[in-house]
C-alpha positions in Angstrom: -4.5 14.3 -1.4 -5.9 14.5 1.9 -4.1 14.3 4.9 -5.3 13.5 8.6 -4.3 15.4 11.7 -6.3 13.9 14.4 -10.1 12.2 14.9 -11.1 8.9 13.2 -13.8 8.4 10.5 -14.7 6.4 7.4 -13.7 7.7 3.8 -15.9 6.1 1.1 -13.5 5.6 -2.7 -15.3 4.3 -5.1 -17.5 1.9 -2.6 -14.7 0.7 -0.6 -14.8 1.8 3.0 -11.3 3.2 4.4 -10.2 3.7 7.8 -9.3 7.3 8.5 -7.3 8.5 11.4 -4.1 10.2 12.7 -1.3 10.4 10.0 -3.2 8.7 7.5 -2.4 9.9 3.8 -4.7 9.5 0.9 -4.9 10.1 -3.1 -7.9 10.5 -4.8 -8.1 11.0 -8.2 -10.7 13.0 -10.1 -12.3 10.1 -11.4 -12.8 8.5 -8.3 -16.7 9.0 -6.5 -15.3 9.6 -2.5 -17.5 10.7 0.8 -17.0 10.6 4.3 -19.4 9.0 7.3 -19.1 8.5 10.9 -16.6 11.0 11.5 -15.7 11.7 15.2 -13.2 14.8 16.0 -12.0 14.4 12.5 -9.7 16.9 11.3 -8.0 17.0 7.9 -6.6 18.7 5.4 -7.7 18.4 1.1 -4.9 19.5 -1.4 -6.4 19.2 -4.9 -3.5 19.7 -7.5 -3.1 18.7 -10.9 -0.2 16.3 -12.4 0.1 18.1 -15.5 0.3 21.7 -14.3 4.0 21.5 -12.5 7.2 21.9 -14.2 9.3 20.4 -11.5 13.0 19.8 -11.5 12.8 16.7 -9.8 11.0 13.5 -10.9 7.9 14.1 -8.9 6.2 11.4 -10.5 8.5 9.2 -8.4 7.2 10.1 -5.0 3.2 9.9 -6.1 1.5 7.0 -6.1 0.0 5.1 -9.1 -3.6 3.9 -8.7 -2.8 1.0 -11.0 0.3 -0.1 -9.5 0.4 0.2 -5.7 -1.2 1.3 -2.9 -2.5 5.2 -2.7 -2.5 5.4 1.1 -0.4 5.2 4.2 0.6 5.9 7.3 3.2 8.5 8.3 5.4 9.0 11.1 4.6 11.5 14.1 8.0 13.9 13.2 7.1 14.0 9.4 3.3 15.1 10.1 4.2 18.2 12.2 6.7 19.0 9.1 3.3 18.0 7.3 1.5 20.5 8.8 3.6 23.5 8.9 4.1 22.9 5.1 0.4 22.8 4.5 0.0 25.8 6.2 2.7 27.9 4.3 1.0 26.8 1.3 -2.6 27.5 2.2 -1.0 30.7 2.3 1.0 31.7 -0.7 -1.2 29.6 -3.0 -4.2 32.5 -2.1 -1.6 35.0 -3.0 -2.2 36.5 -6.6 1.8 37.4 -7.7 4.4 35.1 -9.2 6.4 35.0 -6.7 3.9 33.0 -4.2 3.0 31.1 -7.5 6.5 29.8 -7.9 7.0 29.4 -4.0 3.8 27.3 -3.9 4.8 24.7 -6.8 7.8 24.5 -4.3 6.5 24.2 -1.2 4.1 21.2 -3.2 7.1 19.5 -4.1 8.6 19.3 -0.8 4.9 18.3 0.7 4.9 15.0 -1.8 8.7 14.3 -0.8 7.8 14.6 3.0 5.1 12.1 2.6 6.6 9.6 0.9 10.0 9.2 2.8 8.1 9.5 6.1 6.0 6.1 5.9 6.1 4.2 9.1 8.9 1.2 8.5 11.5 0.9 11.0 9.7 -0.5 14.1 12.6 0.2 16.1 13.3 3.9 15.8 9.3 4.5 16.1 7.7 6.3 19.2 5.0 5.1 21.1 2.6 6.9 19.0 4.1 5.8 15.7 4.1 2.1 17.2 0.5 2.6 17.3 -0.3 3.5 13.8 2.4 0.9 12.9 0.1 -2.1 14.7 -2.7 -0.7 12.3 -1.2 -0.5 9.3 0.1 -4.5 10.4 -3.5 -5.2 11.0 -4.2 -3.6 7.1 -1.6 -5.8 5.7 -2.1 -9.1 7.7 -5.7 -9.2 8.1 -5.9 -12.6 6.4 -3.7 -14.3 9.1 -5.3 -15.4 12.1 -5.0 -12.3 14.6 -5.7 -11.4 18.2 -4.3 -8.2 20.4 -1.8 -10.3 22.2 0.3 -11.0 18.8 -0.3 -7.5 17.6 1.1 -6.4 21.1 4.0 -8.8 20.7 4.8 -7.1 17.3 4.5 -3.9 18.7 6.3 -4.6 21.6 4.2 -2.9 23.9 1.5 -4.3 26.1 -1.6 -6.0 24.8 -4.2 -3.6 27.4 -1.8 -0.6 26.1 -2.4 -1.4 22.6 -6.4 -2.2 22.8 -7.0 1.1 24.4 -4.8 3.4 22.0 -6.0 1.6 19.1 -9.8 2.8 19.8 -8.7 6.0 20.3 -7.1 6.4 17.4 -9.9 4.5 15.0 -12.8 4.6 17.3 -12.8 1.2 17.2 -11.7 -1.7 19.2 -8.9 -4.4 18.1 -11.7 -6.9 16.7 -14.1 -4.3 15.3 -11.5 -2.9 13.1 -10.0 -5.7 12.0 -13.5 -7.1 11.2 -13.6 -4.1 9.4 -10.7 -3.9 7.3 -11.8 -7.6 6.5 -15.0 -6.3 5.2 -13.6 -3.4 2.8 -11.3 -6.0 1.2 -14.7 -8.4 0.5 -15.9 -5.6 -0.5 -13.8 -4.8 -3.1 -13.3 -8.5 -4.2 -17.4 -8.5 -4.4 -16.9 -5.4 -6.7 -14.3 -6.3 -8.9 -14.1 -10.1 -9.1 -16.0 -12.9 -10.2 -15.1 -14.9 -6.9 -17.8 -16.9 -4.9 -18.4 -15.2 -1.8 -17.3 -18.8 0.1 -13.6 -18.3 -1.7 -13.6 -14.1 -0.8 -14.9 -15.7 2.6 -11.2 -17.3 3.0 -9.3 -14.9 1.0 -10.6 -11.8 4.2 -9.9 -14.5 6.6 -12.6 -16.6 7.8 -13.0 -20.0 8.1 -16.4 -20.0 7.6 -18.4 -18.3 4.9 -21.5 -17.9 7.0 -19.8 -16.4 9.9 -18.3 -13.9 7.4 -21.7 -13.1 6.3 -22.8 -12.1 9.5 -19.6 -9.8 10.5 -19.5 -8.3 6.7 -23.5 -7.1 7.4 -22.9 -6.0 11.1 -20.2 -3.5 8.9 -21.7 -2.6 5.9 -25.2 -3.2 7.0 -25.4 -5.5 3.9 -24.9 -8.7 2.9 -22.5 -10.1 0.5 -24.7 -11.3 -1.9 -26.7 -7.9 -1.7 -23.6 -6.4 -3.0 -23.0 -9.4 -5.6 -26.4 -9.3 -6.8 -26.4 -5.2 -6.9 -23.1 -5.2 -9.0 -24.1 -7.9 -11.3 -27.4 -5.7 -12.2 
């Protein structure tokens, strides 16, 4: 899993471009081909662990995600990353200790790490902090990208103001309103070019644009490629 304190950057899965920044939460499984580009200020922590290796009380198959079922990322609230944290810390710890009593305190301290990260995703707009309302208006932006967007609905949803919103959201991506939400467009075309047989005028409208050469241009100024070089790439 990997975990994201603070800084922006892109994590490659698999071909598909993700968004990293603060609170994001990630699963990569050992199958999956993953690198990271343009990072800015990025810091992060990597837990590798192994499904099969815990004998847990508790269902902990509940609280992971499945890759074929479901999303394997999200967003997490300000109050449940500093618990986050100090939990990846204590384990970092006892998990280089060489006795069985760190051994069994680190399957522990796991368990409660995979709990805290799956009740903590961002939900309740009301109860969030201006931070959290932040992250919230991103993950909106990831979910509604299709929809016909601009700052001043995203500001309405997040119910704080539109100038507000434009300036925390680059600081928290590294990108403004429209260039992320170009690219978050592009990384689902992307995945649609990969693992569909849909004409790039359909994917065109699925991502959100009216108009499939305009998508063209945006989806090269953010992969630096176009569509069809993808298409044609993946067909070979």
């Amino acid at each position: 899993m990997v975990v994201v304190a603070k800084g922006n950057g892109i994590h490659v899965i698999n071909d598909i471009p993700m968004c990293l920044s603060k609170n994001y939460v990630c699963f990569v499984g050992r199958q999956d081909r993953h690198l990271f580009e343009h990072v800015d200020n990025l810091y992060l922590s990597n837990v590798l662990f192994r499904r099969d290796r815990f004998s847990s009380t508790i269902q902990l198959q509940n609280y992971l995600p499945d890759p074929s079922n479901g999303p394997v990322d999200w967003f997490i609230e300000d109050d449940t990353a500093l618990r986050v944290n100090y939990i990846i810390e204590r384990l970092n710890y006892e998990s280089h200790a060489n006795n069985l009593a760190s051994e069994a305190m680190s399957e522990l301290l796991f368990q409660q790490l995979v709990v805290e990260l799956w009740r903590g995703k961002i939900s309740d707009m009301s109860t969030l902090s201006k931070d959290d309302k932040i992250i919230s208006s991103i993950i909106y932006i990831n979910k509604h990208y299709e929809k016909p967007l601009n700052i001043e609905v995203l500001a309405d949803y997040a119910c704080i103001s539109a100038r507000l919103l434009s300036k925390e959201i680059k600081r928290v991506t590294g990108m403004n309103f429209n260039q992320y939400l170009h690219f978050i467009r592009a990384k689902s075309a992307m995945s649609l070019l990969i693992n569909t047989d849909k004409s790039i005028t359909d994917i065109a409208f699925d991502v959100g644009y009216c108009d499939s050469n305009y998508f063209s241009t945006k989806f090269k100024q953010v992969l630096n490629k176009k569509p069809s070089d993808v298409r044609e790439g993946y067909n070979k």
